[in-house]
Every structure is written in structure tokens, then in C-alpha cells.
N, C-alpha and C positions, 0 to 999 in steps of 0.2 A: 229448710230452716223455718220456711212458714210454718207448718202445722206444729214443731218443736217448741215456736216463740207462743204460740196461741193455747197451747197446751200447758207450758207453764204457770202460763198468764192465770190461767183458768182456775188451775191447782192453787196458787194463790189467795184467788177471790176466793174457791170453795173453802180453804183451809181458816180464813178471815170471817169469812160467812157464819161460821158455828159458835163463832165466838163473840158476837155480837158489834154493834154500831159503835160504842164507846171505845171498846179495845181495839178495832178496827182503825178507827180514825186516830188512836193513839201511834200504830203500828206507822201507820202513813208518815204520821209527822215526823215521827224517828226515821222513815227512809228520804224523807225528801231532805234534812237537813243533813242526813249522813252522804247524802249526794253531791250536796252542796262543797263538803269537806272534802268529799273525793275529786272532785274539779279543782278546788283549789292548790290539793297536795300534786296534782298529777303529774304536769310537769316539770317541777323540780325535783319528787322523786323518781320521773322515767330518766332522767338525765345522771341523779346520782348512782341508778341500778346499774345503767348502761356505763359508766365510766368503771364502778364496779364490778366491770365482768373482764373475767382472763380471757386473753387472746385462745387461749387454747386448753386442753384439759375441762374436766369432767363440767365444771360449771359455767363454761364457754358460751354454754346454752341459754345463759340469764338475759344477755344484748338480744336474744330474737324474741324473746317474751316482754321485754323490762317495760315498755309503751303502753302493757296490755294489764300487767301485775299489779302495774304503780296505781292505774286506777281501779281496779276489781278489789286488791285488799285493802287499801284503805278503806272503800266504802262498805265490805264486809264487817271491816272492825269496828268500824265509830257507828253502822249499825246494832253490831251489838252491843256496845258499851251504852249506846242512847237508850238502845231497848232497856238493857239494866237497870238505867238509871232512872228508867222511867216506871219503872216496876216498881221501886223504891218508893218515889215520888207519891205515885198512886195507886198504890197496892190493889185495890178494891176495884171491880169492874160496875157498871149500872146494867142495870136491867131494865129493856123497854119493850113495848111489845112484840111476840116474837116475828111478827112480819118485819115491822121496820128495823129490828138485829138480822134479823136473814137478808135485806134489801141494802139497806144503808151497812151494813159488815162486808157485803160483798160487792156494792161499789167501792169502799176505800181500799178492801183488798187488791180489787184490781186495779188498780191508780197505784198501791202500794208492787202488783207485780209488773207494771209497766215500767216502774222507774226501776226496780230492781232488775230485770230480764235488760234492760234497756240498756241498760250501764255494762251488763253481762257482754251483748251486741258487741258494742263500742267497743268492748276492754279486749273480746277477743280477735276483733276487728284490728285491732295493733298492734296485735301478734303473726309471729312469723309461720301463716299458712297458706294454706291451695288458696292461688286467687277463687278458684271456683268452690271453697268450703263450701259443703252442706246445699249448694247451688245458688249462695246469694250472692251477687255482685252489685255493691251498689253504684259502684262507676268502672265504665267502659268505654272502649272506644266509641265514639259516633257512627251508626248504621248510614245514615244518610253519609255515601263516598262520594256527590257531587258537590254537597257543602260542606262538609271536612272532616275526610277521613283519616285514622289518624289522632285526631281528638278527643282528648278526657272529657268524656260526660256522665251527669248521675242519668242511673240506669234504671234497677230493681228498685223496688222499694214491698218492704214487708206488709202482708194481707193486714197485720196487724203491727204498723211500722212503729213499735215501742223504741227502736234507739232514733229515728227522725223524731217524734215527741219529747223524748229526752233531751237532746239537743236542741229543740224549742221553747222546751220550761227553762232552764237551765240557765239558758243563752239569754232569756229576756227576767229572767231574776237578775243575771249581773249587769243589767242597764235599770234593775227598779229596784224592789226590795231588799235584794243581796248586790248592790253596784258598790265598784268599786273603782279604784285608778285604774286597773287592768281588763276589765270587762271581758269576759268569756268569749260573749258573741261578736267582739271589734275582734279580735285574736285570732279566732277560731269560725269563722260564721258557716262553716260546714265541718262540724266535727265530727260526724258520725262518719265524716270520707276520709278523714286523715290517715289513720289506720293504713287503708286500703290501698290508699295509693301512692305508701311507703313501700309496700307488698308487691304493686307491680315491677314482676321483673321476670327476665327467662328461667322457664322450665315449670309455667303456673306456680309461680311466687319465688322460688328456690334459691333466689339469691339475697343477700342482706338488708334487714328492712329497717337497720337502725346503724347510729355513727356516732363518733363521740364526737362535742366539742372542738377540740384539738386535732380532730383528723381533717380539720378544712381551713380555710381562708381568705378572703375575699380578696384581688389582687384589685379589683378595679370594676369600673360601669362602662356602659355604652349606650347612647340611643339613636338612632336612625331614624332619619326623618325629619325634616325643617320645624316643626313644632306639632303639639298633637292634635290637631287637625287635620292631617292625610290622609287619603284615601288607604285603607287598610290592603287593597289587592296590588296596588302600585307598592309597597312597602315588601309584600310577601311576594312579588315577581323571579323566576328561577331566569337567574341569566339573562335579565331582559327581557326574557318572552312569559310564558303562560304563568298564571299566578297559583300559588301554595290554597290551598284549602283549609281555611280553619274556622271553629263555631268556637265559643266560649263555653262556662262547664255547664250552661244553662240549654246548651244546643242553640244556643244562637248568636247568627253572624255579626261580628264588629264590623262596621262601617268605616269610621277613621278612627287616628287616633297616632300611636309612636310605637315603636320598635324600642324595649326596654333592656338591655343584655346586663347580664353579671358574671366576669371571670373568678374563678374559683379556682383555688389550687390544692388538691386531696393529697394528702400525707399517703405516707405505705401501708399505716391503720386503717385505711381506709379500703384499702383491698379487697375481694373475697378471698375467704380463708379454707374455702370446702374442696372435693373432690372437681368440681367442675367451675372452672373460670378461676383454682384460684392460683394470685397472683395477679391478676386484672383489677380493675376498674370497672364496673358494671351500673351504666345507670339508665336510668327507665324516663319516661317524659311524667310520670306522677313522683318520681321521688325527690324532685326538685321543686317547688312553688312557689308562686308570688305571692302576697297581698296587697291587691289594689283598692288604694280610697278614694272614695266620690268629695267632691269640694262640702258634701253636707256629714262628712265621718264615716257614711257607709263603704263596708269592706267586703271584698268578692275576693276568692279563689282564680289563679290564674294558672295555667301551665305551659312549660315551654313548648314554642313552635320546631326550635330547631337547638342545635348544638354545635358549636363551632369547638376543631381541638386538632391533633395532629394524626395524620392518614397511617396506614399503614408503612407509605413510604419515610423514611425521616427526614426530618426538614420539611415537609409537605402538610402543608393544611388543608384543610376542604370544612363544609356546612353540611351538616346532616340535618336531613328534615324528619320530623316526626311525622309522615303523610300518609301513614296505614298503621294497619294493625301491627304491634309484635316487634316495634321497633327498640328497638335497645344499643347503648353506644358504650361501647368497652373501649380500653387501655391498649392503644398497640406499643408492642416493645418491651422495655423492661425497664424504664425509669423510675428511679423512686415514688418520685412527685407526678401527677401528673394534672395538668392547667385543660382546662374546658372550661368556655363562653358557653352561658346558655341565654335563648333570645327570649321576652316574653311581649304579647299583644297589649298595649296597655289602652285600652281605650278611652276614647274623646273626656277629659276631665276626670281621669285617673290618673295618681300616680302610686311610687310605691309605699307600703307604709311596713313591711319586711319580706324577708324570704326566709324559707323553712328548706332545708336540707336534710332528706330523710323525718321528719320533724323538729330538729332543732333550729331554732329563729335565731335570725338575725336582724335586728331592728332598723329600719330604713337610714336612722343617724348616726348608724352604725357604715353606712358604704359608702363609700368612694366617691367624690365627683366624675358624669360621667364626660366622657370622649363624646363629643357629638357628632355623626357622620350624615350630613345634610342628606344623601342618599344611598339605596340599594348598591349602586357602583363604587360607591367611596367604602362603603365599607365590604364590598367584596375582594377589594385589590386589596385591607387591611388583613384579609384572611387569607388569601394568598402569598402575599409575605408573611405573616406569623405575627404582625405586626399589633394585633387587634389582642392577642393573648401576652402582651409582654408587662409585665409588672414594675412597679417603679421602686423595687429593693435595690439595694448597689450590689455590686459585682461583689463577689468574695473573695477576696485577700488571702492568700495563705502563705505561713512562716517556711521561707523556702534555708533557713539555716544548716539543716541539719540532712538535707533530700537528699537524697542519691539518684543517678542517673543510669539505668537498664538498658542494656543491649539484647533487648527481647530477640537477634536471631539466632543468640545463643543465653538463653536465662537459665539453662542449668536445668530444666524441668524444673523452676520454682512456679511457671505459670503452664496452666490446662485449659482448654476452651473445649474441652469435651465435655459431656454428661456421663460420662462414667464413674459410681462410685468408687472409692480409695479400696473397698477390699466388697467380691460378691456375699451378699446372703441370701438363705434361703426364705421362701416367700413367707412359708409359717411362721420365721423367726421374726419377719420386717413387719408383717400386720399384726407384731404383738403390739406397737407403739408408734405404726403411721400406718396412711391411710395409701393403700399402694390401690394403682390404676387395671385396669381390665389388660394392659398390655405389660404388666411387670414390672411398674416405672414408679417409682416414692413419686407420691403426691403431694405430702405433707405429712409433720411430726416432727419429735423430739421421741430419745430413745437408746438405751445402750445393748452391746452385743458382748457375748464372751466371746473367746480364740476361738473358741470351738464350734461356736455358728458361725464365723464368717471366712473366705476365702474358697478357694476354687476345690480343695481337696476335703472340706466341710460341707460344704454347698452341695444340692441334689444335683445329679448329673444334668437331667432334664431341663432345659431352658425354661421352660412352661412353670420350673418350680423356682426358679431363682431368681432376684434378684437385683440389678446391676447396673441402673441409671435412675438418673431425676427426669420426671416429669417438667417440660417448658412448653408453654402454649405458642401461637402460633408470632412470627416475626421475632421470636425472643432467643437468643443465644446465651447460653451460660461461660462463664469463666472462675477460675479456683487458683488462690493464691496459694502457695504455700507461706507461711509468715513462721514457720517450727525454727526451730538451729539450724544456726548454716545458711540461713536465706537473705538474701544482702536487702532485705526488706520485710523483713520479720520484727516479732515483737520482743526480742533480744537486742533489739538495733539502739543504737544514740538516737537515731529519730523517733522512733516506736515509743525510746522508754521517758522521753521528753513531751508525746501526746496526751492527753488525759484517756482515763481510761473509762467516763461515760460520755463522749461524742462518737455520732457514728463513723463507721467505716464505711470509706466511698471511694468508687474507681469513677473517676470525670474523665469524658470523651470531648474530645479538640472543639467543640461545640458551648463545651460551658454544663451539658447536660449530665447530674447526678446519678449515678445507682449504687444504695445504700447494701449493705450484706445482709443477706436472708437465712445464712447457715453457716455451718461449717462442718469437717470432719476432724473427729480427733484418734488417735490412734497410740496405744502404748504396749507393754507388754503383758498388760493383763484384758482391757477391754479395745472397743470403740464405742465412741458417742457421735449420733451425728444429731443436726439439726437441719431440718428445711422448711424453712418457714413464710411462704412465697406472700404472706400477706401480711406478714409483720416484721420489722427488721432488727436486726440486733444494737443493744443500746451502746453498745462498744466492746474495745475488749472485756469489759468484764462480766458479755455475756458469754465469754469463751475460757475452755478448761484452762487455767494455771500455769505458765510455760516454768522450766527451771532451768538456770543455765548448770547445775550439774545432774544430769540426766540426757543420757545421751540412745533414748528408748520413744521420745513422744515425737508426733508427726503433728499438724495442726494446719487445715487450709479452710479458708475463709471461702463462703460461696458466695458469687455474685451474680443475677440475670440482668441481664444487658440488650439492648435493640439489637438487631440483627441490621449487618450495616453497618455499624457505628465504628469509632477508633478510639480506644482506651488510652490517651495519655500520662495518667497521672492516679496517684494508689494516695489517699488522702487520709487520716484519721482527726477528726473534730478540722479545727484547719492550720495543720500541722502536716503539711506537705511530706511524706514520706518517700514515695519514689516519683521521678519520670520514666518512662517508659519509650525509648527510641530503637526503631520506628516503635509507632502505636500500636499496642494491639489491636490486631482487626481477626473479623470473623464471615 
């Protein structure tokens, strides 16, 4: 990227340069104020892109860009429009001598292609690419593994570091000339990293580097540690014994200070949606952040040390440390929702002033009061009970009027705990409209088939060409209701037809623990439609085909992923109790 960014650069100046010192310094002024415009649009138009973007289908694509769009076209546009308007303004260029139009043209050029290339940087810095694009990374883990590995730190920096310059004019225009209530650089005081390290995630960058609003929640705070004054290595102690390693994004070590944690509760929006992970939770130690403020306004960049959330075992908690390279903490199981504490270093007369989520802020008088756990021990026994992730929502009540009570060891085949789809097709037909796995298995999609592509006497003889289950990642079990005619828990039922029909559908295990429907199959005499859609859930029945009760031809079952382990008591729609389930379904 260096020689790329300097060669621009240059292209610029020369292009500036022939056209002299007046029109040069006009060009400038028009970029530095259309810059201005694009900082200020950016984040509320990355937010409205990103909420703007479908979960799935052709434009799905806009959430991995929209951080990067929001600010490159704005400042493209009010570029040109200011150019225009400045054309207008002053038509007529001056003529001075031609050293000082060759000199003076091609330094405002290049000041003009530094904030322009600069902004370039940034915009595609917050797009969803190779951490290692082009070879630039400007934050990485910390090289030094005796003082903490593990750790986000700035890294590269360009021969010709035009997006660091931009985020230094920028950032001290919105504390002078361009200040305003909101200041760029209190908000943001390392914006040329943000980007990047919404982007850290497995498979060099490949997993989701933006979220909406709505896909999260704050449940609650925590701090550890008597007051912030602590010793930071007593605070970061594993078990008692040897201490965590960590630097701050400066590369260097905090001394004292507090232990600052935030639980967070991610919606099923919040999922990956791609061939790999998805249906999980995936998150990185840069996708999360703090902003810590010194007692005189100044604001620093912090990242989590660790993450506390639940094991693969269910019921089981444990503390992941971010203490090497390549760390990343996914979702075990199959619950809708899923809660993770994340810890941050808050050093000696810091506190928070928000946190960013993928990039979206959450304003510090926005959270929680926290849980104070005077020490390491106290709050390790809180993570082993589960006790430190529990949120202070009441329990949920459901309308038990209308329930009906299942004797699942005879349910009639109205319930499946298999992955097997309702009817085989062939692999040609399934990747016209999902994204099927290396091993034959639907990954993901929405999609319909005729009779005549699916089933066993349609279908290629060849295994290799067909067909014939859902893909579920690892701890995760599937289950399939039928809810068609006939199903003493179907959506023909007095309970069914008494639930609203945009609350979701959910099967709760003896635990209290959710999982929302991600599909369904439907089945008639002319087609099938299926849906699998392990990272977004369905808004209720009426994201499901049409039942009728004269038609006696449609099949209809509902998908759900589920922990493995767990015991399914209860088939829920909004909270309108539909069946019990005795015994539980188990897997």
C-alpha cells in the first residue's frame, strides 16, 4: 500500500501543479471542507446503511462496506458539488509566475491528495477486507510476548502516513476551528484504527465487521478491584497464581488501576451468516472497545483483556483470555441470544466515557451501574456460577390457557431431532439458492424446488450429488416441529391461532434458556420451499407459507438449533404457551 498511497499522492500534486497556485489552493479548500462533511455524515450514515442492509440476498453485501461507503461518498460528493460551486463563484484562475504556479500548485496539490487518498485509507479500512490488504496493518497483536501477548497494538504506519494526518487535522479541527458539542477527536481519538479492528476476526478478517443497533444490549457492568488504584498484575492473576500479560494500544504496560467489565446480550442478528461459523457468535478482542477518559477529557482506546460467557459444557462458565495471537470467542450451542462479559484495563484515573460494538457507541450514561467485586476471587466464583452474566429483566410469563400437554414418547412423528431434510435434492438444484457445504450439507438460504427435483427417485443416485441434511456447528443439535394439519401443536390449533403472528417462535429448555426458529420446510403438491437461516431468525408465523385448513396436501415444520445437552420443555409462540412437552425433549 505504500508505494500505492505515495503515488497517488503525487498524481495529485502533479495534476495541481499545471494548473497553478490559485486553482490549486482553491482545489484544497474544497477538499478539506468536503472532509469536514464527511466526518460529520459518517456515522449516522454507516448506521442507517447498515440497518438498511437485508439479512440475506444480492444486497446483503452493503453491512460489510456501509462504515467504509458512508464516509468515501459523501466526501466524493460535497467534493464535487464545492468544486462546482466554486467554479461558479470564481470562474477566472490568476496567473503568477510560473515557478511559484509550479511550487505553490503542487504543494496544495499534495495537501489536497493527502486528505483525499487519506480519507480513501480510512473509508476502506472499514470495510470488510484481508486483515492483511495490500500488507497494511495498522494494528496488531504486540511482538513483545513477555509483556503482553495477545494485545492490540498500532503497528504499520504508511512511508507516507496520509490516513494518520487525516485523523490528526480532522480530530484537532473538531476541538478548534470546526468544534463542536460532539468532537471528532474525544469520540474517535484513533480513527484511522477503527475500521481495522472491527475487521479482526478468523480466517484474516472473514467474519462480520459490522452490527446493527438492535442486535445488542447492555445487561449490566462490573468492576473488580477495591478502587482504581490496584496493582494491574494482582487484578490480571490466572487462578491465583501467575499474572495475564497485557500493554495498552500504545504498547505500554498499565501499572494500576480497575478491572472494568460490560455484559452484553447479542440478538440472533447478530450471528455470522456466511458458509463458515455461520449460526455462531464470533468475536475478536478489537471488535469490542472502550473509551477511557482522563480526569482532564482526554480519551484513549482500550480493548478487552478477556471474555467471560458460557463453555461449551451447558451450564458451565469459564474466562477467556485474550493472551496470544488469533484469539477469537464464538457461541457454543444453539441459543438464540447469547450474553458475554467482556473485562477492560481501565487505568489509574480513567473511567468510561463509552463503548463501541463492532463500531456502534454506546454512551457511558447509557450503562448500567456496576456489580463491584473487591477482588479476582470474588469475581471468579461469580463466573463460575453464571452468576456475573445474569441480567436484571424478570422472568417471562407465558399465557398457559390455551397449552397443550405432549407425550413426546409417543408424538406421532410431529417432532425430529434429526438433520435430515423433508425430501433429498440434488446438489445442482440446492446451490441454485443456498450455499451448500464441501460435505453436501445446506449451509444457508431460502429457496424453492419442483417435484421433479426433489426426492429419492429424482435425485442423482450418487451421494457426492445429493443433497440431504443441514449443516450445525459443533455442540449444536437440531430439532423440527411439524406444526401442518393434524399436529396437536400446529398452527391450526386454538393455541396457535390465539398467538400473534409477528412474535417469534421458540422452544425453551427446563433451564429458562431460548431458541428462536431459523427455518422451516414446507411441502405441497406442487413445490417445496425451505428456509435455513442459522444467523437470522424467523419474525413469526408469518414468516411461514400459509396453512389452510381445507387442503389436505401441505406439510409445514419449523427448524430449530439447540445446545446439545439440553431438554426442550416447551414450544412457545410470542408468549403464548403453545405446548409442554413431557418428558423433555432431549438430544
Amino acid at each position: 500500500m505504500n508505494l500505492l498511497v505515495i503515488a497517488l499522492v503525487l498524481a495529485i500534486a502533479y495534476a495541481w501543479m499545471v494548473r497553478g497556485v490559485f486553482s490549486s489552493m482553491l482545489h484544497m479548500l474544497c477538499a478539506l471542507i468536503a472532509g469536514a462533511i464527511a466526518f460529520a455524515a459518517w456515522e449516522p450514515l454507516s448506521l442507517m446503511l447498515v440497518n438498511a442492509s437485508p439479512e440475506r440476498g444480492f444486497f446483503s453485501f452493503l453491512e460489510s462496506i456501509a462504515w467504509g461507503v458512508a464516509l468515501i461518498v459523501p466526501f466524493a460528493v460535497s467534493f464535487l458539488l464545492l468544486r462546482m460551486l466554486s467554479d461558479k463563484i470564481v470562474p477566472n484562475n490568476i496567473k503568477n509566475n510560473t515557478a511559484i504556479d509550479y511550487a505553490g500548485g503542487a504543494l496544495f496539490g499534495a495537501v489536497t491528495g493527502v486528505i483525499s487518498i487519506g480519507i480513501l485509507v480510512i473509508g476502506i479500512g472499514n470495510m470488510r477486507v484481508a486483515t492483511n490488504f495490500l500488507g497494511y496493518q495498522p494494528l496488531w497483536y504486540s511482538a513483545d510476548r513477555a509483556q503482553g501477548a495477545g494485545s492490540l497494538v498500532k503497528n504499520d504506519s504508511l512511508w507516507l502516513p496520509a490516513d494518520k494526518l487525516v485523523a490528526k487535522v480532522y480530530g484537532n479541527l473538531s476541538k478548534g476551528t470546526m468544534s463542536s458539542s460532539q468532537p471528532l477527536a474525544y469520540w474517535y481519538p484513533e480513527i484511522e484504527l477503527a475500521g481495522f479492528a472491527s475487521r479482526v476476526s478468523p480466517g484474516d478478517g472473514a467474519a462480520r465487521n459490522a452490527i446493527r443497533p438492535d442486535d445488542f444490549s447492555i445487561k449490566g457492568t462490573f468492576t473488580v478491584g477495591p478502587d482504581g488504584g490496584t496493582q494491574i498484575r494482582d487484578l490480571l492473576k490466572i487462578d491465583g497464581g501467575d499474572s495475564q500479560r497485557y500493554v495498552d494500544i500504545n504498547n505500554e504496560p498499565v501499572s494500576s488501576g480497575q478491572i472494568f467489565g460490560c455484559i452484553l446480550e447479542f440478538e440472533p442478528g447478530a450471528k455470522e451468516r456466511g458458509k463458515k461459523g455461520a449460526g455462531q457468535l464470533v468475536i475478536s478482542n478489537g471488535q469490542v472497545r472502550m473509551l477511557a477518559e482522563d480526569n482532564e477529557g482526554n480519551t484513549q482506546t482500550v480493548f478487552p483483556v478477556s471474555i467471560v460467557s458460557e463453555s461449551s459444557v451447558p451450564g458451565r462458565y469459564g474466562r477467556w483470555l485474550f493472551d496470544a495471537e488469533d484469539v477469537y470467542i464464538t457461541s457454543t450451542g444453539g441459543k438464540s441470544k447469547v450474553t458475554m462479559g467482556f473485562e477492560f484495563v481501565l487505568p489509574q484515573g480513567y473511567s468510561p466515557a463509552a463503548l463501541y460494538v463492532k463500531n456502534v457507541r454506546v454512551k457511558a450514561d447509557e450503562l448500567p451501574d456496576p456489580v463491584g467485586y473487591d477482588s479476582p476471587a470474588r469475581r471468579d466464583l461469580a463466573v463460575r456460577s453464571g452468576s456475573i452474566l445474569e441480567g436484571t429483566a424478570d422472568a417471562i410469563e407465558y399465557n398457559t390457557e390455551n397449552a397443550v400437554t405432549i407425550d413426546t414418547s409417543d408424538s406421532g412423528g410431529h417432532i425430529d431431532t434429526t438433520t435430515r431434510m423433508l425430501e433429498i435434492v440434488g446438489s445442482v438444484a440446492a446451490k441454485r439458492n443456498f450455499t451448500v457445504s464441501d460435505t453436501n450439507e445446506i449451509v444457508g438460504g431460502q429457496g424453492s424446488f419442483l417435484l421433479e427435483e426433489i426426492g429419492r427417485r429424482n435425485a442423482p443416485n450418487s451421494k457426492k450429488l445429493r443433497v440431504e441434511r443441514y449443516a450445525i456447528g459443533s455442540g449444536q443439535s437440531m430439532v423440527k416441529l411439524d406444526v401442518g394439519a393434524g399436529s396437536p401443536f400446529g398452527f391450526l390449533t386454538e393455541a396457535a391461532r390465539a398467538a400473534p403472528l409477528d412474535q417469534p417462535l421458540k422452544l425453551v429448555d427446563e433451564n429458562g434458556n431460548v431458541y428462536e426458529a431459523i427455518g422451516f420446510e414446507y411441502l405441497d403438491r406442487e413445490i417445496m420451499e425451505l428456509r435455513y437461516t442459522r444467523g437470522s431468525t424467523l419474525t413469526g408465523v408469518s414468516d411461514t407459507p400459509t396453512l389452510s385448513t381445507t387442503r389436505d396436501d401441505q406439510r409445514l415444520r419449523i427448524l430449530f438449533i439447540i445446545t446439545d445437552g439440553v431438554n426442550i420443555d416447551r414450544f412457545v409462540i410470542g408468549d403464548e404457551l403453545i405446548a409442554r412437552f413431557s418428558p423433555a425433549i432431549s438430544n
